[in-house]
C-alpha positions as CSV (number, residue, x, y, z in Angstrom):
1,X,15.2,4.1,-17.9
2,X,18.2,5.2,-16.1
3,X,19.7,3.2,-13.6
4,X,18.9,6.0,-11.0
5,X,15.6,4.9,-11.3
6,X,16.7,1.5,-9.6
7,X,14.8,-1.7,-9.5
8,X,10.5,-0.8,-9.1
9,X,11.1,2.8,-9.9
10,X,12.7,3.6,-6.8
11,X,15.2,6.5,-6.4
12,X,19.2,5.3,-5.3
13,X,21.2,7.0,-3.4
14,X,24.8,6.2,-4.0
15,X,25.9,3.5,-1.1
16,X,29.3,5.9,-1.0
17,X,27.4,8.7,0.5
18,X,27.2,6.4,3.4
19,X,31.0,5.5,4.5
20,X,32.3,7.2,7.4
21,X,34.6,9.0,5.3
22,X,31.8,11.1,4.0
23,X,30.2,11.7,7.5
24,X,30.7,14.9,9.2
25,X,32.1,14.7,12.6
26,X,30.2,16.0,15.5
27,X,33.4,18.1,16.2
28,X,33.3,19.7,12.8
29,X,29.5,20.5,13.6
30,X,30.5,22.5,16.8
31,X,33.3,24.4,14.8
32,X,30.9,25.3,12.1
33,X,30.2,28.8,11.7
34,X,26.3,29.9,12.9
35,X,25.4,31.2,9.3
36,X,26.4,27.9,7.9
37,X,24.1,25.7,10.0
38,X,21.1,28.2,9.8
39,X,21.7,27.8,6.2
40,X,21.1,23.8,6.2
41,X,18.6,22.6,5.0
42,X,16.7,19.2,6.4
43,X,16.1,16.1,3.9
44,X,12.6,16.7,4.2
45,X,12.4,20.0,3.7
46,X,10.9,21.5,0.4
47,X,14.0,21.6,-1.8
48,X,14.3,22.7,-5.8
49,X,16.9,20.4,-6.6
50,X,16.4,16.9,-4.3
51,X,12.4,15.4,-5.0
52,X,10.1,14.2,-2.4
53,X,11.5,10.7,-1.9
54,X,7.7,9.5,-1.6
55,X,6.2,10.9,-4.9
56,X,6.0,8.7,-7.4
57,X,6.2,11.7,-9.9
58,X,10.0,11.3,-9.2
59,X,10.0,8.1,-11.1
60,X,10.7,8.0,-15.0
61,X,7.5,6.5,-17.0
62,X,8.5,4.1,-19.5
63,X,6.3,1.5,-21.7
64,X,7.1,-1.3,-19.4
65,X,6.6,0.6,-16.3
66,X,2.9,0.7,-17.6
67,X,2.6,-3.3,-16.7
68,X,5.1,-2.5,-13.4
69,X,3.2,-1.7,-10.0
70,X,1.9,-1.0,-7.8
71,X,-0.8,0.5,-8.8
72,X,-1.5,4.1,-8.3
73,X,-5.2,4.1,-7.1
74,X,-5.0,8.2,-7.0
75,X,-5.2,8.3,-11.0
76,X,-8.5,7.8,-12.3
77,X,-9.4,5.8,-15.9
78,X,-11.9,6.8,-18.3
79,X,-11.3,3.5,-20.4
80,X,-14.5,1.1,-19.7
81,X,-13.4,-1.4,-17.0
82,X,-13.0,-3.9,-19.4
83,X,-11.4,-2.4,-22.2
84,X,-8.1,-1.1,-19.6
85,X,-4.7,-2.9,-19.9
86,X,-2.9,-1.4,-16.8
87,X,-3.5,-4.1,-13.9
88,X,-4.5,-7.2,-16.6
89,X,-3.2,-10.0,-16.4
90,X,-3.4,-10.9,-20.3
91,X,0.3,-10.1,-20.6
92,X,0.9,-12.7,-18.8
93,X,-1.5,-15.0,-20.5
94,X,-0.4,-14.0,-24.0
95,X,2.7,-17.4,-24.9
96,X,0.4,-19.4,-22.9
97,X,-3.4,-18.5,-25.2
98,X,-0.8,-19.0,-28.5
99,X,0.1,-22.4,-27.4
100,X,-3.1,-23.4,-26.9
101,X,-4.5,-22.1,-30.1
102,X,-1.4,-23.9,-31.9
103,X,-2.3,-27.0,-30.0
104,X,-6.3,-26.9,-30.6
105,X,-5.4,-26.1,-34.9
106,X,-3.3,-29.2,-34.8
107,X,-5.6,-31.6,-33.9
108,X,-8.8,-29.5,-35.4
109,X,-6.9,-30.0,-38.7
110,X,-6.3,-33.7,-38.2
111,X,-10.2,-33.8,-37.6
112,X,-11.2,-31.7,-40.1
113,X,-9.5,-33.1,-42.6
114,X,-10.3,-37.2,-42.1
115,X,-6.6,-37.4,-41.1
116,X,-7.7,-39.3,-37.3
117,X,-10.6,-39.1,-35.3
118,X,-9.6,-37.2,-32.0
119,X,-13.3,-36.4,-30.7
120,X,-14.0,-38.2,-27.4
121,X,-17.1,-37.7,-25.2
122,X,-18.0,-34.3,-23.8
123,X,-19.3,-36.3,-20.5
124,X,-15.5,-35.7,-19.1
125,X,-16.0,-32.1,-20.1
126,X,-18.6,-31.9,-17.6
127,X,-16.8,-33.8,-14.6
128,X,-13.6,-32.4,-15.3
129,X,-15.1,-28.8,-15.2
130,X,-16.2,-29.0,-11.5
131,X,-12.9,-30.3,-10.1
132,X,-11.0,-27.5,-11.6
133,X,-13.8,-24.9,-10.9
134,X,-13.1,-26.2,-7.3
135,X,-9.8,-25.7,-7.4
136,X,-9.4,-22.5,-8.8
137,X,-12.0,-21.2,-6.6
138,X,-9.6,-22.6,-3.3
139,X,-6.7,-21.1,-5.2
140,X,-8.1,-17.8,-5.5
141,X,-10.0,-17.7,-1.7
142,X,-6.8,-18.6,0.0
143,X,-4.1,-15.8,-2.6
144,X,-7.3,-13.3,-1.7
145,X,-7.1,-13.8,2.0
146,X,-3.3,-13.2,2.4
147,X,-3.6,-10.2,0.2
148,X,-6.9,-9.4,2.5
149,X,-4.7,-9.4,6.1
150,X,-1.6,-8.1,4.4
151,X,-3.9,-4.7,3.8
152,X,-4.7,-5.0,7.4
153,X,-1.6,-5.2,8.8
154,X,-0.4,-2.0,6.8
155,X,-4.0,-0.2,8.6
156,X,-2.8,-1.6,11.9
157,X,0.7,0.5,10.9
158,X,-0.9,3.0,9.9
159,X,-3.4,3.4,12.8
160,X,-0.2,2.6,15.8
161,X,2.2,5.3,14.1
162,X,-0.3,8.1,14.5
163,X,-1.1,6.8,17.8
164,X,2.9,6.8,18.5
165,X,3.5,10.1,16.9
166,X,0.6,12.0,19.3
167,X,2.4,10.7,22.1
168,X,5.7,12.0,21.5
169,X,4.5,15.2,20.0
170,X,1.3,15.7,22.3
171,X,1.6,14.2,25.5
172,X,5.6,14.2,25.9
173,X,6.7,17.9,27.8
174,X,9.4,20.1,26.6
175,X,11.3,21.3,29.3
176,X,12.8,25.0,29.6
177,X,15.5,26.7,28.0
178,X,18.1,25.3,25.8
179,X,17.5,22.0,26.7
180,X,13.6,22.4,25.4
181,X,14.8,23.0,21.9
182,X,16.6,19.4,22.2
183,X,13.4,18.0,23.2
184,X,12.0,19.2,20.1
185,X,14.6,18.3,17.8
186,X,14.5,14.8,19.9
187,X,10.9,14.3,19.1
188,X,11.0,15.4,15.6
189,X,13.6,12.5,15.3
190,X,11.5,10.4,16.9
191,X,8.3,11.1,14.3
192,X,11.2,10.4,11.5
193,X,12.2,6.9,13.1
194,X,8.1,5.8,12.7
195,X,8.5,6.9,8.9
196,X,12.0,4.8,8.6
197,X,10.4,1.9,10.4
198,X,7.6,2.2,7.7
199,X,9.8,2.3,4.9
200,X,12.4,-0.1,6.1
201,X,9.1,-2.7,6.6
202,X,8.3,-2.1,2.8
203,X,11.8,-2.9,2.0
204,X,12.1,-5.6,4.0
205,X,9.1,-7.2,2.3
206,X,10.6,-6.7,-1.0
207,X,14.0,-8.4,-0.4
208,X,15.7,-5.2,-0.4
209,X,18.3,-5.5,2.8
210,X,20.6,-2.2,2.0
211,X,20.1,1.4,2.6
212,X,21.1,2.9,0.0
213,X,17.3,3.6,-1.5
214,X,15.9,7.5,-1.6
215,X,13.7,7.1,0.8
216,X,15.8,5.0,3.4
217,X,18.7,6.4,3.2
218,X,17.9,9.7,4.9
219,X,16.3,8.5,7.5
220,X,18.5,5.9,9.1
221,X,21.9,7.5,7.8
222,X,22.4,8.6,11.6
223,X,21.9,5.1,13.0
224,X,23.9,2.1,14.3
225,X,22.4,-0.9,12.3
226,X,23.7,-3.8,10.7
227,X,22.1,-2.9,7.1
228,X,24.2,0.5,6.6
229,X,27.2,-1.4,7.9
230,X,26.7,-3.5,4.8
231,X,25.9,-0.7,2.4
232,X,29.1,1.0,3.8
233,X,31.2,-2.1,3.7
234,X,29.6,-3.2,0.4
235,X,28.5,-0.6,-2.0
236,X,28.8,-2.6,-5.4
237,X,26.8,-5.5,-3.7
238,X,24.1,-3.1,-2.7
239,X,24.1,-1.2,-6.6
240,X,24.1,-4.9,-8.0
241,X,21.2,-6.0,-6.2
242,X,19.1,-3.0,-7.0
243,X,20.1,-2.9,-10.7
244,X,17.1,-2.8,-13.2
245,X,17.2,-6.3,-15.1
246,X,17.7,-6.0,-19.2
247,X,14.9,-5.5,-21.5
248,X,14.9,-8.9,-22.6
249,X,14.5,-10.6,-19.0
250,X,12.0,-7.8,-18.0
251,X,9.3,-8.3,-21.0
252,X,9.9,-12.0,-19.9
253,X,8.9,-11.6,-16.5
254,X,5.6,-9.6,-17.6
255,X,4.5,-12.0,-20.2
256,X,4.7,-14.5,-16.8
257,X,7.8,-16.6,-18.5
258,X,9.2,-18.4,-15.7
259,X,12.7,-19.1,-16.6
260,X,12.9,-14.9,-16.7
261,X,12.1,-15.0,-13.2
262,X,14.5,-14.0,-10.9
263,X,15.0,-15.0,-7.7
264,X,13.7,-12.3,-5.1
265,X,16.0,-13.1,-2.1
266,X,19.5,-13.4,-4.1
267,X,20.5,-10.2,-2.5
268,X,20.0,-11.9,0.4
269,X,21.7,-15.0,-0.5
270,X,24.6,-13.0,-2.1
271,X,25.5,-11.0,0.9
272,X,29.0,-11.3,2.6
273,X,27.8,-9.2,5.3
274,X,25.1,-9.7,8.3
275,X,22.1,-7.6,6.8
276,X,20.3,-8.1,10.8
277,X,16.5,-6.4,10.9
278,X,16.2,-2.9,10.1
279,X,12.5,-2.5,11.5
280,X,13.3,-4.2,14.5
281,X,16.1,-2.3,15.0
282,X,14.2,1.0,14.8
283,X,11.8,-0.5,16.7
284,X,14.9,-0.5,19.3
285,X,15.8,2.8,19.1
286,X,11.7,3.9,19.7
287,X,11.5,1.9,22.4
288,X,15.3,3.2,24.0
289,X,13.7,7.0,23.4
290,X,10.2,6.1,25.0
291,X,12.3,5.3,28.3
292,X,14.6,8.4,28.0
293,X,10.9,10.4,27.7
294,X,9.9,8.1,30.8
295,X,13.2,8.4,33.4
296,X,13.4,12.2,32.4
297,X,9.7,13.1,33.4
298,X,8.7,13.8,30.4
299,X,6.3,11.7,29.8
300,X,4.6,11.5,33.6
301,X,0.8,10.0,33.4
302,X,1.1,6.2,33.2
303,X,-2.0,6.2,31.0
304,X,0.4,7.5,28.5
305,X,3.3,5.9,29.1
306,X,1.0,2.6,28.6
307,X,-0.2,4.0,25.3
308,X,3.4,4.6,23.8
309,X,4.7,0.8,24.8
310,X,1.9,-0.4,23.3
311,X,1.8,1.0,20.0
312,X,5.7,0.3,19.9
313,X,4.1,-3.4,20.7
314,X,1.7,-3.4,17.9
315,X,4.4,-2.2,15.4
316,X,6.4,-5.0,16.6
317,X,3.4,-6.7,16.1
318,X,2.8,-5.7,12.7
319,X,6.5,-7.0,11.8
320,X,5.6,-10.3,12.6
321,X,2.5,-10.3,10.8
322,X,3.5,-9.4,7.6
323,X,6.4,-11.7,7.7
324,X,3.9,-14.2,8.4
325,X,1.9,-13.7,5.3
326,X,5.2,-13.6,3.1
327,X,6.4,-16.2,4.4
328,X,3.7,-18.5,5.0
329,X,2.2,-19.2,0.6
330,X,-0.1,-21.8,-0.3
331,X,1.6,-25.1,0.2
332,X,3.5,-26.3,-3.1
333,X,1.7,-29.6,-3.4
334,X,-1.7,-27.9,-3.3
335,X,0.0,-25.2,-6.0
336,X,1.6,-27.6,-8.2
337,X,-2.0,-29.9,-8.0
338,X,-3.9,-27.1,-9.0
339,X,-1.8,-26.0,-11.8
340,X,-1.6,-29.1,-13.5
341,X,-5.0,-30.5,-12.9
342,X,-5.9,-26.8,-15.1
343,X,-3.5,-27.3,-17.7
344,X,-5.2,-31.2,-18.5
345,X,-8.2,-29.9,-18.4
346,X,-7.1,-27.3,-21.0
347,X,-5.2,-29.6,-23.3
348,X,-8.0,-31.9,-23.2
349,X,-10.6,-29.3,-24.2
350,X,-10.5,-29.9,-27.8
351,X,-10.8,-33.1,-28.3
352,X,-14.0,-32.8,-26.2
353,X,-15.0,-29.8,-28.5
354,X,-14.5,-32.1,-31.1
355,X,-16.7,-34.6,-30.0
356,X,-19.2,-32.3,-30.4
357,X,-19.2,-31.5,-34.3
358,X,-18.2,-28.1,-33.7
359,X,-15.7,-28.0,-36.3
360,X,-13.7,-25.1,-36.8
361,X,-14.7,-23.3,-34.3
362,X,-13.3,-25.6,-32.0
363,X,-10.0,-23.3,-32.2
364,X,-11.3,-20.2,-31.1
365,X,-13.6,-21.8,-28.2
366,X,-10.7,-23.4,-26.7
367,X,-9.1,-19.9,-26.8
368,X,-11.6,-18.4,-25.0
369,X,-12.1,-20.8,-22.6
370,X,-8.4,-21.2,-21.6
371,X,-8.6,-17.4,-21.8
372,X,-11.0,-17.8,-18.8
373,X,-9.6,-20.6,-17.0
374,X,-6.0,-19.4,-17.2
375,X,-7.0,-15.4,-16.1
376,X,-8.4,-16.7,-12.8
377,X,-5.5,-19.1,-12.2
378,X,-2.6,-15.9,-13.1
379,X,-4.9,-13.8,-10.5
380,X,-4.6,-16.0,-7.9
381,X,-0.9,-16.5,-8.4
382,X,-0.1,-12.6,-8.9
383,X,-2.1,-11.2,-5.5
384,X,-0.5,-14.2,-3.7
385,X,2.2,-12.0,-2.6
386,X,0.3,-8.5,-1.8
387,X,4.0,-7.1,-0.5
388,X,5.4,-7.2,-4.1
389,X,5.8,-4.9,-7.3
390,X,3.3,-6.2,-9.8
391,X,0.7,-3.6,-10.5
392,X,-2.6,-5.2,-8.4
393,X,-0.1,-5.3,-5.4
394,X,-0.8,-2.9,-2.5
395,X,0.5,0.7,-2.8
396,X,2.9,0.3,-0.2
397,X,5.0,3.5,-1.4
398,X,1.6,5.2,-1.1
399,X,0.9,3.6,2.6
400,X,4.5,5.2,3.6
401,X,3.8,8.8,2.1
402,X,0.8,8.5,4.1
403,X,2.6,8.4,7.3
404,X,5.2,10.6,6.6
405,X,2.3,13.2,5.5
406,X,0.3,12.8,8.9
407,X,3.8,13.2,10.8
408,X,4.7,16.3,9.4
409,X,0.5,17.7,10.2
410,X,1.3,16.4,14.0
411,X,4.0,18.3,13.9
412,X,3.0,21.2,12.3
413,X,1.8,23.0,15.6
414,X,2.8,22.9,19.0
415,X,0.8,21.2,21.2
416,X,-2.6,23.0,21.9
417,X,-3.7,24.5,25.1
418,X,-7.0,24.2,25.7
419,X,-7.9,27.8,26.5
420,X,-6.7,29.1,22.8
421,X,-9.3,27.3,21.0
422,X,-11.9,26.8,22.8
423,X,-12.1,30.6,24.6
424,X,-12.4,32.3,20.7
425,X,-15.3,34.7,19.6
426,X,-15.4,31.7,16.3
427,X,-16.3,28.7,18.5
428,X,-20.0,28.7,18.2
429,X,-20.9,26.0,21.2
430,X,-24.5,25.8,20.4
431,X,-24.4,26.1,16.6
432,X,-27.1,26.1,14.8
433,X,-29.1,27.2,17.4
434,X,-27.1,30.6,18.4
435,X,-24.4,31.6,16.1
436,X,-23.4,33.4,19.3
437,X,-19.3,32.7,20.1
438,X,-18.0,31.5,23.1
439,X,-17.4,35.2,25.0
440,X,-21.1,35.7,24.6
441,X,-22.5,32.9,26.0
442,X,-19.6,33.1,29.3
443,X,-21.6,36.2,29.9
444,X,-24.8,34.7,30.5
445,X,-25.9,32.6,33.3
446,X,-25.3,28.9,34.0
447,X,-29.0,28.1,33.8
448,X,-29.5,30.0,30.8
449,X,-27.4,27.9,29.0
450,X,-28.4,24.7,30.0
451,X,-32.1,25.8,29.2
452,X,-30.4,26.9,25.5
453,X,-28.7,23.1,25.3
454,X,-32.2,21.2,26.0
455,X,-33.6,23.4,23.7
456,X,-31.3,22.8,20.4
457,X,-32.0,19.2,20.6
458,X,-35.9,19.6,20.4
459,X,-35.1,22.2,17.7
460,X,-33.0,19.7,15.9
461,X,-35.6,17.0,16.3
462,X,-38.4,19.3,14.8
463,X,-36.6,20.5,12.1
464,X,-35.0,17.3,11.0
465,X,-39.2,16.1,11.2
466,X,-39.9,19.3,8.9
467,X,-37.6,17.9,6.5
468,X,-39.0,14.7,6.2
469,X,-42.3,16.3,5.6
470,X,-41.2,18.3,2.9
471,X,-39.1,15.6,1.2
472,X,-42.3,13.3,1.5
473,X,-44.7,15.8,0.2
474,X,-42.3,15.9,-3.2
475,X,-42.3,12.6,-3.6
476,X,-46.0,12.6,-3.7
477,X,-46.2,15.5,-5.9
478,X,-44.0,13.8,-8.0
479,X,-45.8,10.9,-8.6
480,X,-49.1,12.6,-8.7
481,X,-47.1,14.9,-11.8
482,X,-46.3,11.4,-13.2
483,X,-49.2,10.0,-13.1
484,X,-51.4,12.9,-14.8
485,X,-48.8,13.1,-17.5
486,X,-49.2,9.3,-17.8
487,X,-53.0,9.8,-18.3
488,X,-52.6,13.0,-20.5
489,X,-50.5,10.6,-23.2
490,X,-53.2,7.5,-23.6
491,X,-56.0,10.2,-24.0
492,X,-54.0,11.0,-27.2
């Protein structure tokens, strides 16, 4: 893969793009010619040369990337549940089963062959098997539960941006004149922040302090923040950081080596520069154009006013949530417990298999029950984190093109007035009943159409009581049809 894929498949912008030298003066703007500036085209617009930053079709598909996540829930898998590799964790369990195998023909061979008698009582079996069923079942509760609220917290998102988004498109007024076409381009910048604050979250809970991602970039180019200070100031840093590891460390990491590892916050650590809080930050800058829409009038009923503070509230809110859950793992004494009391139960499953004349098939039973054992540990351990890039984490790209998307359908249309869709010859008000449209009915009298509204819901009872008559009566046939035919075969 190209190194403009960067690190999870994500598209780089370069971090020189970014300096001041590069950025075009608000005086140059007003001396610009009128044809240039119609010609412009917005990031977000439908281009033929730049991608949507939010499809993952922009990504490069190589054999590793088929163990990299997260998973795309969209594509659909004819393979048998069982039988499909993309989300298993038997990658990871692959050095681990060889060991064991190794380990289980060593000592089958000493039994087998009268070198030592290694068998011991398969009464430990049975004790040690319910401790590490207990453990593994706490292991596996408690990494389920944080993946659990992490998915809530990114539905809370969800749920307060297009909340946030109404009000600024919906309820905030444009004034007249020049100064409405500002409003508009004001509010459109506002609907782009929510986006930014989404994406910046999902960055944030990757480790990923700079700007100089695809899908970041563009949106927070224009603003004052302390993480494109550091991209500016530091573009090498910010390329390093993001840089796809070798092949070598890579198929480490997905066959769960844990020297490959890296660790995720060394851009963090590495940085010269303050990388501050991008979503906070944003949330700053929503909460500074919320009172501009306030003091200027635009944004009069309090009721609404009290709607956009508190969705910029439950963003905040969401921040400290998800931070929360990345923050906040199982402690290390119960994950260290739990991992070893697995691997002696493990090691120790031979000689117990052993002790039970099994033979040579001692080898392969220890595989398959280590194969068992070890898949629900490595599950545990891999949805731990639900913020992260392995493929059973959550979609979080997807989560972000989902907001984006239902910004741009609030924004579509201007706000709509009440009289252009409800006074239309299309709106049926008392469909089914009448598939009369609303100018008929206004010319009818007031009592006439109450009289026509008491009388759809008696319709709708009666023929929803017709259906279940009918439905029942088929049912009867149907098992009357059975039953003949049933007869009709045993007089044969």
């Amino acid at each position: 893969m190209s190194e403009e894929g960067g690190h999870g498949g994500h598209a780089v912008a370069d971090p020189a793009t970014v300096t001041s030298d590069h950025v075009q003066k608000p005086a140059e703007i007003n001396t610009a010619s009128p044809n240039l500036l119609k010609n412009v085209t917005s990031p977000m617009s439908p281009r033929a040369i730049a991608p949507n930053p939010f499809s993952r079709k922009n990504t490069t598909l190589d054999l590793d990337d088929y163990f990299t996540g997260p998973r795309d829930i969209q594509k659909h898998s004819k393979w048998p549940l069982f039988m499909q590799m993309h989300g298993s964790i038997l990658p990871k369990m692959v050095i681990p089963l060889v060991c064991i195998a190794g380990w289980a023909s060593i000592f089958t061979a000493l039994q087998m062959k009268g070198v030592a008698d290694v068998g011991i009582p398969s009464i430990l079996l049975t004790v040690l098997g319910f401790v590490v069923g207990l453990g593994l079942s706490f292991r596996s509760s408690t990494a389920y539960e944080r993946y659990a609220e992490g998915r809530r917290y990114w539905a809370q998102l969800i749920l307060a941006s297009q909340n946030l988004g109404r009000v600024f498109w919906v309820h905030a007024s444009e004034r007249e004149g020049e100064q409405g076409k500002k409003d508009v381009l004001a509010k459109l910048t506002a609907l782009n922040l929510i986006v930014a604050y989404a994406v910046a979250l999902k960055h944030k809970l990757r480790y990923e302090p700079y700007t100089c991602y695809e899908d970041i970039s563009s949106l927070v180019g224009h603003l004052d923040t302390f993480a494109q200070k550091a991209t500016a100031e530091e573009p090498d840093k910010a390329l390093k950081a993001l840089r796809r590891p070798g092949f070598f460390k890579s198929t480490g990491e997905y066959l769960g080596v844990s020297f490959a590892a890296s660790n995720p916050r060394k851009a963090i650590k590495q940085a010269k520069r303050p990388l501050g809080n991008l979503p906070l930050e944003i949330l700053s800058y929503l909460g500074s154009f919320t009172d501009e829409l306030v003091q200027n009038g635009q944004l009069s009923i309090p009721m609404q006013q009290t709607l956009a503070y508190n969705n910029i509230a439950a963003l905040n809110d969401v921040l400290t949530g998800t931070d929360r859950v990345l923050n906040t793992p199982l402690p290390i004494a119960y994950a260290i417990a739990i991992a070893q009391i697995t691997w002696v139960y493990i090691l120790v499953l031979p000689f117990q298999l052993l002790g039970t004349d099994m033979g040579w098939i001692t080898i392969p039973a220890t595989v398959v029950a280590a194969y068992i054992i070890l898949g629900i540990l490595f599950i545990g351990r891999e949805i731990e984190n639900p913020f992260g890039q392995d493929v059973n984490d959550l979609p979080l790209e997807m989560f972000c093109a989902q907001i984006a998307a239902e910004m741009d359908v609030i924004s579509a249309r201007r706000k709509p007035r009440g009289r252009d869709w409800i006074e239309t010859l299309d709106n049926r008000v008392l469909w089914p009943l009448s598939n009369s449209g609303y100018p008929v009915w206004l010319n009818r009298g007031e009592e006439r159409i109450r009289e026509a509204v008491s009388h759809k819901l008696e319709t709708s009872f009666e023929h929803h009581k017709q259906e279940l008559e009918i439905e029942h009566d088929h049912h009867v046939a149907g098992r009357h049809e059975k039953g003949s035919h049933h007869h009709s075969t045993a007089d044969v």
